[in-house]
C-alpha positions in Angstrom: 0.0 0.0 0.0 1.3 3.2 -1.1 1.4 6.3 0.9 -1.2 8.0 -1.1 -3.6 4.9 -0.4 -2.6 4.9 3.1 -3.4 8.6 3.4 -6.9 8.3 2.0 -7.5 5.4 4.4 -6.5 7.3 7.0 -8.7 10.1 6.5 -11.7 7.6 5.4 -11.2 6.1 9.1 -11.1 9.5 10.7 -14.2 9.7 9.1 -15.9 7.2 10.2 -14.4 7.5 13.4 -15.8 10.9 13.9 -18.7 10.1 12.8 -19.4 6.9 15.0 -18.7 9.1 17.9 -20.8 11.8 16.8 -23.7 9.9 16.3 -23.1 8.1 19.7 -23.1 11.7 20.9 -25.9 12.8 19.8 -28.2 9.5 20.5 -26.7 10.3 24.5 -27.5 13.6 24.2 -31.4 12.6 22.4 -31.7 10.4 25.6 -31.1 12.7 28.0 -33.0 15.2 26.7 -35.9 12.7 26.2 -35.3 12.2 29.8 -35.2 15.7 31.6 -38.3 16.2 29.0 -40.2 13.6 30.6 -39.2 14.3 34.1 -40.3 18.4 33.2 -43.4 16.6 32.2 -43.9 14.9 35.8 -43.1 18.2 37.8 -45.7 20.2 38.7 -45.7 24.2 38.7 -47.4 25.6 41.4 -47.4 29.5 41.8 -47.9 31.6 44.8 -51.1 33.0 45.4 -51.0 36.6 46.3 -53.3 38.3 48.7 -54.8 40.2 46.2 -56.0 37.6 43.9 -58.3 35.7 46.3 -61.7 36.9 46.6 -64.6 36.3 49.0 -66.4 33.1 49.4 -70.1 33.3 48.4 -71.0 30.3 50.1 -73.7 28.4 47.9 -75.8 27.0 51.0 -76.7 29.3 54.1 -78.3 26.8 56.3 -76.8 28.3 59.4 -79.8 27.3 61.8 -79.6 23.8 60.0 -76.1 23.5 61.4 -76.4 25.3 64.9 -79.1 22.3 65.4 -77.0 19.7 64.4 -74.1 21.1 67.0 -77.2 20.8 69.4 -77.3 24.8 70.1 -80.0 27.0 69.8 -79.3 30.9 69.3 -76.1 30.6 69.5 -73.3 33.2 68.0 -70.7 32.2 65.3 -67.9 32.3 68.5 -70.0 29.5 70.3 -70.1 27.5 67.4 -66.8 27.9 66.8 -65.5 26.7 69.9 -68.0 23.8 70.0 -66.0 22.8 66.7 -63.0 23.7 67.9 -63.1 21.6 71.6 -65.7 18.9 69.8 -68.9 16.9 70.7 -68.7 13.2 71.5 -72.6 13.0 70.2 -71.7 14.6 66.7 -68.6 12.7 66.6 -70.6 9.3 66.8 -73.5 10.4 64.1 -70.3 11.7 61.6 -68.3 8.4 62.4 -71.5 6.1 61.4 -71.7 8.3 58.4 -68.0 7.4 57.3 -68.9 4.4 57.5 -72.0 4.1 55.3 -71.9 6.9 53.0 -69.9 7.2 50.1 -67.8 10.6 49.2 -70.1 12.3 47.2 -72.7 12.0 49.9 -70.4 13.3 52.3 -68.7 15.9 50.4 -72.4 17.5 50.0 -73.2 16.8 53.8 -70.5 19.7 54.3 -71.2 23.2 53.5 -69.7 24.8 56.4 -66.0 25.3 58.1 -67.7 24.2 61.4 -68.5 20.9 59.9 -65.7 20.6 58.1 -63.3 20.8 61.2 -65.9 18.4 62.9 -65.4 16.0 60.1 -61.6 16.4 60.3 -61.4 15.5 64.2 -64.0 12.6 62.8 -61.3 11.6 60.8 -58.8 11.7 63.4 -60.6 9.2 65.9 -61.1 7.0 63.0 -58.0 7.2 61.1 -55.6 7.5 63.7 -53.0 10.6 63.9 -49.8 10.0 62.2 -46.5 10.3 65.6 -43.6 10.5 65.6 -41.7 11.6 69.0 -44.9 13.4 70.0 -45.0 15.3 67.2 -47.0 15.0 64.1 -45.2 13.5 61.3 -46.3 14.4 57.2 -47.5 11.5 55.6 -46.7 12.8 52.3 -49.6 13.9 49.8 -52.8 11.8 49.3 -56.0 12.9 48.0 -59.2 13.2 49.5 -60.2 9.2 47.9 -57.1 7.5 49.4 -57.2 9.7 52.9 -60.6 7.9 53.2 -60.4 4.7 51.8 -57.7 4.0 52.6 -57.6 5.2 56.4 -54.7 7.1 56.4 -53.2 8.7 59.6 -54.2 12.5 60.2 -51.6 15.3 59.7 -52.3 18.9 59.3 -51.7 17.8 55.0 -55.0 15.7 55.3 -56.7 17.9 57.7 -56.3 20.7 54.9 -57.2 18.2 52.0 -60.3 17.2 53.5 -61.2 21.0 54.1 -60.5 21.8 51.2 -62.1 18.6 49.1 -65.5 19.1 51.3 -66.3 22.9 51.1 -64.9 22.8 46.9 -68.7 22.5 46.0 -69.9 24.7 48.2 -67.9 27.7 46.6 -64.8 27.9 48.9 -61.7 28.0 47.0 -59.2 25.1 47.5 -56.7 27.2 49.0 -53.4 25.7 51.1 -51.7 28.0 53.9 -48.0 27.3 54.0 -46.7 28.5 57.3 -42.8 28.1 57.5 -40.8 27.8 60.5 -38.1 30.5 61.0 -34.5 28.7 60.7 -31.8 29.5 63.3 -29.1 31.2 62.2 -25.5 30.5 62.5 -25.9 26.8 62.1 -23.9 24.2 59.9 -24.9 21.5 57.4 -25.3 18.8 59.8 -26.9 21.1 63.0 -29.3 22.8 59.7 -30.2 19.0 59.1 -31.0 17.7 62.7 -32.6 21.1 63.2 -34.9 20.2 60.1 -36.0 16.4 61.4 -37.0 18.0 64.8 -39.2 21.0 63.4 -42.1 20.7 61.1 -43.5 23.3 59.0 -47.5 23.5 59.0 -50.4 23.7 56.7 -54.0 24.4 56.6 -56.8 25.7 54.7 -57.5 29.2 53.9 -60.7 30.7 53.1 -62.2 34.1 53.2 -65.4 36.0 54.3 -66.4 39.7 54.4 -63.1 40.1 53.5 -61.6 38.6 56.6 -59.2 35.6 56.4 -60.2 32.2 58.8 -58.7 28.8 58.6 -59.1 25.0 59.3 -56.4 22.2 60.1 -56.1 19.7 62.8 -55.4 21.1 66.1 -57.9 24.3 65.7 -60.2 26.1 63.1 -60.1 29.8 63.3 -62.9 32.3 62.1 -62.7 34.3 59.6 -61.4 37.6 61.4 -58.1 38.4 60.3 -57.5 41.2 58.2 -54.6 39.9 56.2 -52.8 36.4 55.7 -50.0 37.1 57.8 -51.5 37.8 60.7 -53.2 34.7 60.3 -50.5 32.6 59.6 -49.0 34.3 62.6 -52.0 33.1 65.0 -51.8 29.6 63.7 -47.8 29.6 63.9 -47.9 30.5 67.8 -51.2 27.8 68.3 -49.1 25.3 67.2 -46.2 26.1 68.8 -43.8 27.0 66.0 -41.5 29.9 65.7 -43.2 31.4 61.9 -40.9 32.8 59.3 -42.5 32.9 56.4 -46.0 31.7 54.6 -47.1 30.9 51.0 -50.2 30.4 49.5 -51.3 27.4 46.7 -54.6 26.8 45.1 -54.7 23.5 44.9 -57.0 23.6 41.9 -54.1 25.0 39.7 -51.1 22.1 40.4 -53.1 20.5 37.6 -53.4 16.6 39.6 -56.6 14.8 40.9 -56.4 15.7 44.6 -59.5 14.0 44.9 -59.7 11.0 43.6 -55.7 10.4 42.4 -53.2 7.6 44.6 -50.6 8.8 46.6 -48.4 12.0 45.2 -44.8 12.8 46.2 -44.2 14.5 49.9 -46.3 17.7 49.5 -43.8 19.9 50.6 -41.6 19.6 46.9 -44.8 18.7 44.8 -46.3 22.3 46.3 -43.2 24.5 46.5 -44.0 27.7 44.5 -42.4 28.3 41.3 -41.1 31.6 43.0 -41.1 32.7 46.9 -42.9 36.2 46.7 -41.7 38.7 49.3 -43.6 39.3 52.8 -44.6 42.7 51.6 -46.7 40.8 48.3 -49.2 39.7 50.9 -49.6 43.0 52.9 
């Protein structure tokens, strides 16, 4: 073989070289981008809502007297009502419980038109289910929907406590809104004392809704009426009932993460599956 044969050889394998390599590039490179495509596919984007975009709750059914009957209270205020639901009633307890057990959702879901019965439902819930400790403390489940929480009887955190508000007053024109109340981090501290500091403080959530432009809320260890002029003082209230230190709050609609959070399986732990696509500033909610 000549040099002149060799050198068009040569070249001809560099060729073929290159382009072996290339293509094996570019399928690694198709793959991956299939893949990050399809994972972008599976994440959910879930904005903040800001103060201003939630309006009042025009609730669809007014049968007030209806319900202060069924707490067993004649002319009673909203604040007696409130703390009936908020300490609970063994008699209504039993009458909801036999009603878990016999009705199905949609008859249940329509039996609820109120945040009083609503939070009497959730303790209901509770003394059925179970609540979900750890160490005293109430441990996330993850993120079920309103199907699986009852079906499937799973233990009560604040996360279900806010589902089921939030899956039983839907039809009755509340918004499905989720309070995010953060706990305020120490400063100062390092990777590993950031990370034990994290397993022994939980953040909180509950459900927002709002009335004659004042803000109230419902979760598992107290439902608050709707008196509160803005979010943060809200979120504030809750933070010191439940004994955390607040830092910060965010607000979802759970109508917009674009999943069946009432009827789907089990979703990934709903504090990454519900973290806003931006944090807005303190001042957005003022």
């Amino acid at each position: 073989m000549d040099k002149k044969e060799k050198l068009k050889y040569g070249v001809l394998w560099t060729i073929i070289t290159g382009l072996t390599i290339g293509t094996a590039i570019n399928f690694y490179s198709m793959y991956y981008k299939l893949k990050e495509q399809k994972e972008n596919n599976n994440k959910i984007v879930v904005h903040t809502i800001l103060e201003e975009q939630i309006k009042n709750t025009n609730p669809k059914d007014l049968r007030y007297s209806q319900l202060e009957k069924e707490l067993r209270m004649n002319n009673s205020n909203s604040k007696d009502l409130y703390e009936l639901a908020s300490k609970g009633n063994e008699e209504i307890f039993r009458k909801y419980k036999t009603i878990l057990k016999k009705a199905d959702l949609y008859f249940i879901r329509k039996m609820v038109y109120h945040p009083i019965q609503a939070r009497t439902l959730i303790k209901t819930y509770e003394k059925r289910n179970g609540v979900n400790k750890k160490s005293g403390k109430v441990v996330g489940n993850g993120f079920y929907s309103y199907e699986t929480i009852h079906n499937k009887k799973i233990k009560m955190t604040c996360t279900e406590a806010a589902i089921i508000a939030a899956a039983t007053l839907k039809d009755d024109g509340y918004r499905p809104l989720l309070l995010f109340i953060n706990q305020k981090q120490p400063k100062g501290l390092n990777e590993k004392e950031l990370k034990k500091w994290k397993q022994n403080n939980y953040d909180h959530v509950v459900f927002l809704y709002k009335q004659n432009d004042k803000y109230g809320s419902i979760c598992g260890n107290i439902i608050l009426e709707n008196k509160f002029s803005n979010i943060e003082t809200l979120a504030r209230e809750v933070a010191e009932i439940s004994q955390i230190t607040y830092g910060s709050h965010h607000v979802i609609d759970l109508d917009e993460t674009g999943i069946d959070w009432l009827n789907h399986k089990k979703f990934p732990n709903i504090w990454s599956i519900l973290e806003p696509k931006t944090q807005k500033k303190l001042e957005n909610y003022k």
